[in-house]
C-alpha positions as a Markdown table, in Angstrom:
| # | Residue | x | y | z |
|---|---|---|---|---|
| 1 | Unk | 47.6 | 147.5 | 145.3 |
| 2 | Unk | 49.3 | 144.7 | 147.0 |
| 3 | Unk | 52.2 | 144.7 | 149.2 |
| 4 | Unk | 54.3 | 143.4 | 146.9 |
| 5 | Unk | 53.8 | 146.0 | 144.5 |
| 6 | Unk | 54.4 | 148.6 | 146.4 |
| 7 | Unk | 58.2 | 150.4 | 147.3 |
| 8 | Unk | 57.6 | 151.8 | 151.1 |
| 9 | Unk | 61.1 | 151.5 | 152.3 |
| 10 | Unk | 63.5 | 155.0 | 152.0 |
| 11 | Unk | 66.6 | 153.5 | 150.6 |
| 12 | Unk | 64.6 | 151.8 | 148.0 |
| 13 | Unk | 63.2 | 155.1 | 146.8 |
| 14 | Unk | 66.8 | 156.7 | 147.0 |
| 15 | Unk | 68.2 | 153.5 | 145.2 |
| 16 | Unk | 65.7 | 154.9 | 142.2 |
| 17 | Unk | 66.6 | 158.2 | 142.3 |
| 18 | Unk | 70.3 | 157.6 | 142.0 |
| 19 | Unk | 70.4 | 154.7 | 139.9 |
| 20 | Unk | 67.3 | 154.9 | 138.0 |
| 21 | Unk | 66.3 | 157.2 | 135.0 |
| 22 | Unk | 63.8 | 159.5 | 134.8 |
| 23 | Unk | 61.1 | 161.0 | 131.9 |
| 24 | Unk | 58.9 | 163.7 | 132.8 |
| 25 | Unk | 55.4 | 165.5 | 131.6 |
| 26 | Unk | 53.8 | 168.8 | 133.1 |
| 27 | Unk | 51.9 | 166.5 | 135.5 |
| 28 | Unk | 54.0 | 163.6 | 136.6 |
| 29 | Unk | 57.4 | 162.5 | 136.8 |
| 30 | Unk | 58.7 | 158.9 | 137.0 |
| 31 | Unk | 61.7 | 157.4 | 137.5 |
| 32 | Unk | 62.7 | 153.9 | 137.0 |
| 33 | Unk | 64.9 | 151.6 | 137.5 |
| 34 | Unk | 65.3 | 147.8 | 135.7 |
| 35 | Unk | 65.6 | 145.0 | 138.8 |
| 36 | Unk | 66.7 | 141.8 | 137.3 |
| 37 | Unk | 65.9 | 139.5 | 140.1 |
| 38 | Unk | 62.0 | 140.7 | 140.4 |
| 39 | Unk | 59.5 | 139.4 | 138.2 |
| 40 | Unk | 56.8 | 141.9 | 138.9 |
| 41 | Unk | 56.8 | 145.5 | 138.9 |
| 42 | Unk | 56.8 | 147.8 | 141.7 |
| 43 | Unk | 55.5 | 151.7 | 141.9 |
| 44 | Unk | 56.0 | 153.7 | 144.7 |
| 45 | Unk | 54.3 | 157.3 | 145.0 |
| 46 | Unk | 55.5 | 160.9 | 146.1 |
| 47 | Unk | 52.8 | 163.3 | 146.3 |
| 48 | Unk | 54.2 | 167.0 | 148.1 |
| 49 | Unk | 52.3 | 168.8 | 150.8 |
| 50 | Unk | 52.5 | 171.8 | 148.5 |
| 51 | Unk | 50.0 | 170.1 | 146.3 |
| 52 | Unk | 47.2 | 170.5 | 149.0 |
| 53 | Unk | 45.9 | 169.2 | 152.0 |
| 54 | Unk | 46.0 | 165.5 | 153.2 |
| 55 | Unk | 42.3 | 165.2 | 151.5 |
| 56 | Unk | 43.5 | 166.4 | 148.0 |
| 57 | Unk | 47.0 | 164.7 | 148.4 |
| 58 | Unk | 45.4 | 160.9 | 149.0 |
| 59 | Unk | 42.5 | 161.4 | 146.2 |
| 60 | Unk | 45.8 | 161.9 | 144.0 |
| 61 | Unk | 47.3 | 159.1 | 145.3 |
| 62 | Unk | 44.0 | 157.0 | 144.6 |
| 63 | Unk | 43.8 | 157.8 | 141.4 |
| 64 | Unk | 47.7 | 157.0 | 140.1 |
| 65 | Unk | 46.9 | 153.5 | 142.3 |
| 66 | Unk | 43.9 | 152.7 | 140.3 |
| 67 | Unk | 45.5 | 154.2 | 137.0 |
| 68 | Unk | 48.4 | 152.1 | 137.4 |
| 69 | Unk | 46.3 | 149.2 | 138.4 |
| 70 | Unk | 44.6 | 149.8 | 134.2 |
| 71 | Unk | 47.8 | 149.9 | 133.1 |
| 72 | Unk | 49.3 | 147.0 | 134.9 |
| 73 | Unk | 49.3 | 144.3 | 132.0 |
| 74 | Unk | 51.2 | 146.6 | 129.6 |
| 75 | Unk | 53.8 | 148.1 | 132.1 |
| 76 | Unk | 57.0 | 146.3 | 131.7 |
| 77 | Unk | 57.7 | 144.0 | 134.7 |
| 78 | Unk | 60.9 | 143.6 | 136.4 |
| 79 | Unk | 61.1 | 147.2 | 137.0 |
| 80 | Unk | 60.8 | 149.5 | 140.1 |
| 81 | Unk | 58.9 | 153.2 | 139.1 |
| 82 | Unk | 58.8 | 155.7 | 141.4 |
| 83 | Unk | 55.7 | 158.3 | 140.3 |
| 84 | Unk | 55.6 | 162.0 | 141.6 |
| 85 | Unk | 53.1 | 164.0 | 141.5 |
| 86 | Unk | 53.3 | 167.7 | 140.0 |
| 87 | Unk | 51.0 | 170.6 | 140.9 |
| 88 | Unk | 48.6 | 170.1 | 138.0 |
| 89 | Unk | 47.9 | 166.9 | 139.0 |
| 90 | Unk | 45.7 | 168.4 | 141.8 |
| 91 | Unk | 43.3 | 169.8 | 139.6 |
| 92 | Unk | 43.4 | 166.9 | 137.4 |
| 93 | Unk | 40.1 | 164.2 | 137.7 |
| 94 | Unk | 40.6 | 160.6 | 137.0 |
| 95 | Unk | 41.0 | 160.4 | 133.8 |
| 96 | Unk | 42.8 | 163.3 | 132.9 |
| 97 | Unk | 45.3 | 161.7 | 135.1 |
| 98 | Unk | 45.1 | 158.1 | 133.5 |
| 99 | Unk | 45.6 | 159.6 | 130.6 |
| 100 | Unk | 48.7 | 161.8 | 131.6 |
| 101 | Unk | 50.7 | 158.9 | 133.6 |
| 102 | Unk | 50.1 | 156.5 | 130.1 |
| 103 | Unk | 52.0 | 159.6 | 127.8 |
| 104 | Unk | 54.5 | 159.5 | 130.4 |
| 105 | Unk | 54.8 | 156.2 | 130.5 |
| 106 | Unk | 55.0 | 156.2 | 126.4 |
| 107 | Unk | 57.7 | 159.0 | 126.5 |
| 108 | Unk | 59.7 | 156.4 | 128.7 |
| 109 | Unk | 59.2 | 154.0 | 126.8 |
| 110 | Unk | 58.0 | 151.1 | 129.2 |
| 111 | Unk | 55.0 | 150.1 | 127.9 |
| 112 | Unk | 54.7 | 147.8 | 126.0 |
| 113 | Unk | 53.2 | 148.4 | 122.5 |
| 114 | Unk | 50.5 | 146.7 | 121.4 |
């Protein structure tokens, strides 16, 4: 993902928490938050230590990048999301995930339908 489309910085995440709202499955749980003066979207990821070791932790990571990355053209842009990871998500494989992050996505409402 590029630079651009990522949210590193801790008052940006904090900024989504408190300001942003949030929609949930058993897996995931995103929060966003509508940024008027971007054009693009942005994602930022939490994935806990309690979900495994660094291994397991940044194959989860991977696969929400590269799910997000399929989903970019119909995630509304202009938006900050902030994605966490749950603890079925760790047993999850690629698709399972994809698949999980695009109901979430639905149940908020920020994809657009097509």
């Amino acid at each position: 993902m590029k630079k651009e489309l990522r949210i590193k910085k801790n008052k940006d995440f904090q900024t989504v928490f408190q300001q942003g709202r949030s929609f949930a499955n058993r897996q995931f749980v995103v929060y966003s938050l509508p940024k008027e003066d971007q054009e693009f979207f942005r994602i930022g990821l939490s994935v806990s230590k309690k979900l495994g070791n660094a291994v397991t932790r940044n194959k989860i990571k991977r696969y929400i990048r590269q799910s997000v990355f399929e989903l970019k053209d119909q995630l509304l842009p202009g938006y900050d999301y902030v994605i966490i990871a749950r603890k079925p998500a760790a047993e999850m494989d690629f698709f399972m995930i994809k698949k999980s992050l695009t109901h979430v996505f639905k149940v908020g409402k920020v994809l657009k339908n097509r």
